[in-house]
N, C-alpha and C positions, 0 to 999 in steps of 0.2 A: 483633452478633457477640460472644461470650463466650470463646471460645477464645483459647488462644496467638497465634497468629497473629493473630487477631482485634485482640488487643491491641496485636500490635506494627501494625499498619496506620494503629492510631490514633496510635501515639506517632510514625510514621512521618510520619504527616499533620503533626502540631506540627513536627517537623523540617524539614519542606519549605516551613513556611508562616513558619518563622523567620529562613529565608535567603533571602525574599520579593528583598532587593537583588539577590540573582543570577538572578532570573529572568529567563527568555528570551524574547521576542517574535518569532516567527517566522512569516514568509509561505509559504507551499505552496501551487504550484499542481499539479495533475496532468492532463495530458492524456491523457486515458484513456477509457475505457467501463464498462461496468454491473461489471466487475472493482473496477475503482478506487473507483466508488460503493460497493461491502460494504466497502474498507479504511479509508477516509477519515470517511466522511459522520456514524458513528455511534459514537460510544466513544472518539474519536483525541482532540477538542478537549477531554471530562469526562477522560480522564484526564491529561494536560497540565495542566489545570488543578488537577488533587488533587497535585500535586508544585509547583506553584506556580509555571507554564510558562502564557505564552499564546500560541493561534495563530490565524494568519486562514487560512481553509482555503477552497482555490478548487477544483471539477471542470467539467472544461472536457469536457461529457459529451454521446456520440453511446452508443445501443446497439449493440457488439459492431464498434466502431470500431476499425480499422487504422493499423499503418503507413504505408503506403498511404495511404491514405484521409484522414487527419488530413495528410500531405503535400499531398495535392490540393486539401482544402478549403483550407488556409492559401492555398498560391498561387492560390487562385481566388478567397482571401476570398469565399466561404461563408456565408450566415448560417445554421448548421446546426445549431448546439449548445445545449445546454441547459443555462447555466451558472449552478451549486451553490455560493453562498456560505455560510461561517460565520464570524461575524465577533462577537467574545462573546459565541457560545454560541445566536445568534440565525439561524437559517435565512434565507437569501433565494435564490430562483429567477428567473432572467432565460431567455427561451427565445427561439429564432431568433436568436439573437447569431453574430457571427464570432467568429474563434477570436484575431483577431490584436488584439480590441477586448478580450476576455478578459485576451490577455497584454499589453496595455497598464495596464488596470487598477489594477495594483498595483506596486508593486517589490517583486517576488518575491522571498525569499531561495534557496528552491529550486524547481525545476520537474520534476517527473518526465514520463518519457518510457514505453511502455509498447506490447504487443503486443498485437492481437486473442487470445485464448486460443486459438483453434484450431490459429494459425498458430504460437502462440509456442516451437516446437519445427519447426520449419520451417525451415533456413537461409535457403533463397531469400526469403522474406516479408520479408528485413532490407535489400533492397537499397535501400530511400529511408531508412534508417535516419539518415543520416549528413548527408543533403540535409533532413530533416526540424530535425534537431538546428540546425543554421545557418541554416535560414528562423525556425526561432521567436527564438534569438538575436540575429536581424536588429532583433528588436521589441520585445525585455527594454529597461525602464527603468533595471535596476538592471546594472552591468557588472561585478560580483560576485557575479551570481547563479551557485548551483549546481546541474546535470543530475544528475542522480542517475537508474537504472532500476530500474523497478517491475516485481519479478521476481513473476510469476501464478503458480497454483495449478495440480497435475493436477486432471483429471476425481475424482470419484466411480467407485472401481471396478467399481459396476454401471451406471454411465451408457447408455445404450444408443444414443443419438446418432450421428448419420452423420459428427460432428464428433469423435468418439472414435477413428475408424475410420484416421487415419493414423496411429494410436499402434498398432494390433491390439488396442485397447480393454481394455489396459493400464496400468493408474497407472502401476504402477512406471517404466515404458517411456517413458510423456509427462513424466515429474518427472525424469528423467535427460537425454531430450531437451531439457525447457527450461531446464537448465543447461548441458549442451554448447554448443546452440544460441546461448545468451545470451554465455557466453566468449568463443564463436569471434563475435560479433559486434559487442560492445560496445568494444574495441580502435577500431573506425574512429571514436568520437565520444570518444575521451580515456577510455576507462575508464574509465566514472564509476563511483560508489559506488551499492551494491544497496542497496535494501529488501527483504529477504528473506521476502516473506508467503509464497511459495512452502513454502520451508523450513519455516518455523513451522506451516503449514497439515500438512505431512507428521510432523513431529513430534508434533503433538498426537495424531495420528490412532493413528500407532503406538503411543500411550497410551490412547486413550479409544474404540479403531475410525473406521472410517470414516462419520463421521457430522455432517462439517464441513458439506456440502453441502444444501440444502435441495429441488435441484432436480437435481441431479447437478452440476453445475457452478459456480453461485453458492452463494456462503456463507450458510450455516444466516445468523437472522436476532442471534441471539445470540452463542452461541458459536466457528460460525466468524469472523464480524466483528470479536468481539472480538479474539479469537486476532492477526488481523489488524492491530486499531488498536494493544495492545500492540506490534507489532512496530515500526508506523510510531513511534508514541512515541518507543521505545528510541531508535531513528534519527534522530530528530527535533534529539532533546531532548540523548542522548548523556547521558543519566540512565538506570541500570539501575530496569526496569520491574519487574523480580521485588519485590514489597512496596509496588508503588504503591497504595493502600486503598481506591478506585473501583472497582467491577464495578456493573453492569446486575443489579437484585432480579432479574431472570429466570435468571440462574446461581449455582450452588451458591458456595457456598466453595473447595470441592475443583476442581472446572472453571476457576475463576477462577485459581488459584494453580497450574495446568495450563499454562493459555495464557502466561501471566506467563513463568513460567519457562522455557517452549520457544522464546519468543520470544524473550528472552534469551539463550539458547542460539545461536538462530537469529544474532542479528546478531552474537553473541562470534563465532562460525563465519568469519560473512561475513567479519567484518571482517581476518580471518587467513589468507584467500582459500580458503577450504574450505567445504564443501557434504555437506552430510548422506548418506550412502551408503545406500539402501535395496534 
């Protein structure tokens, strides 16, 4: 990179790497599905680490897993998931595990909690919400750990999906729904604090079109990801992500300093209980 920017990403980098004492060690786990896998899994630990942050990053992962459903498995202890470690920067896979062997694991610092996409605009789909939140608690190590919700993404507005079809196949419609929906439900487990991939995901878009998606629904493999791990970062880390000097060679410059900065945008928002109007 020879550019302004460029430059500053480097001098950015020395800065981060100077105040090495204040970095942070942080556990995450997310109970989640093939969502959580595009936010987490790729981009989240590289750039934590280019600010001078490290994390152990847990997915406690079913496809296209529920509320519901992640409620049943836990009380029925299940061995059903397919759980995603990163633990400096090294991959490890355990599959057929229960979910409650997952959240023994570690002493999490935070645990995200997270809806099927389909439903995630759906009021009724939240009624184990709350019973779900107190059976994993039941089994946390750590009695400082943080809930936090992992607010999803709409569809791709050409998605054509039977799974589109309670929005009227709609972005706009589903991104409004799962921020209603998510307000009026997250009250019953303490308000946690969002991870707004949601947001960032519609911000980018209204920059660069609709072109997060790679499938209509999951995130492109680059660009929406990143979009995404930015976000979580910010959150994470509680370090603004706008000038952190990490991107994937498969994104431009300009793409990278896109997502950065909407993501930022995104959890300034959050964190002021506001939500992007589109």
């Amino acid at each position: 990179m020879t550019t302004l920017r460029g430059l500053l990403f480097i001098i950015l980098y020395f800065l981060f790497s100077a105040v090495g004492a204040q970095a942070k060690l942080i556990k995450v786990l997310a109970i989640g599905n093939s969502f959580s896998q595009d936010a987490i899994e790729q981009y989240l630990y590289e750039l934590a680490r280019a600010q001078g942050d490290s994390l152990v990053i847990g997915n406690a992962y079913i496809g296209g897993c529920s509320i519901d459903r992640h409620y049943n498995n836990l009380l029925k202890d299940s061995a059903l998931y397919d759980y995603r470690k990163i633990v400096s920067g090294v991959r490890s896979e355990k599959r057929k595990v229960t979910l409650k062997s997952i959240i023994r694991d570690e002493q999490w610092d935070v645990i995200s909690l997270q809806q099927a996409s389909r439903q995630s605009g759906v009021p009724t789909s939240f009624n184990n919400l709350q019973r779900l939140k107190n059976l994993v608690q039941g089994y946390t190590t750590n009695l400082h750990v943080e809930f936090v919700w992992h607010m999803t993404w709409a569809y791709a507005q050409d998605f054509q999906s039977k799974r589109f079809e309670p929005y009227d196949y709609n972005q706009r419609q589903m991104y409004s729904a799962i921020v209603s929906t998510m307000l009026g439900a997250l009250p019953a487990i303490g308000n946690p604090r969002i991870v707004p991939s949601g947001t960032t995901i519609q911000l980018v878009r209204h920059r660069l079109g609709d072109v997060l998606c790679r499938d209509g629904m999951h995130l492109s493999y680059t660009l929406g990801r990143y979009a995404a791990a930015c976000t979580w970062c910010e959150f994470l880390t509680g370090k603004i992500v706008d000038g952190n000097p990490y991107y994937p060679n498969t994104l431009s410059e300009v793409e990278a300093q896109i997502c950065q900065e909407e993501a930022h945008e995104a959890v300034f928002m959050q964190e002021r209980g506001r939500f992007a109007v589109f």
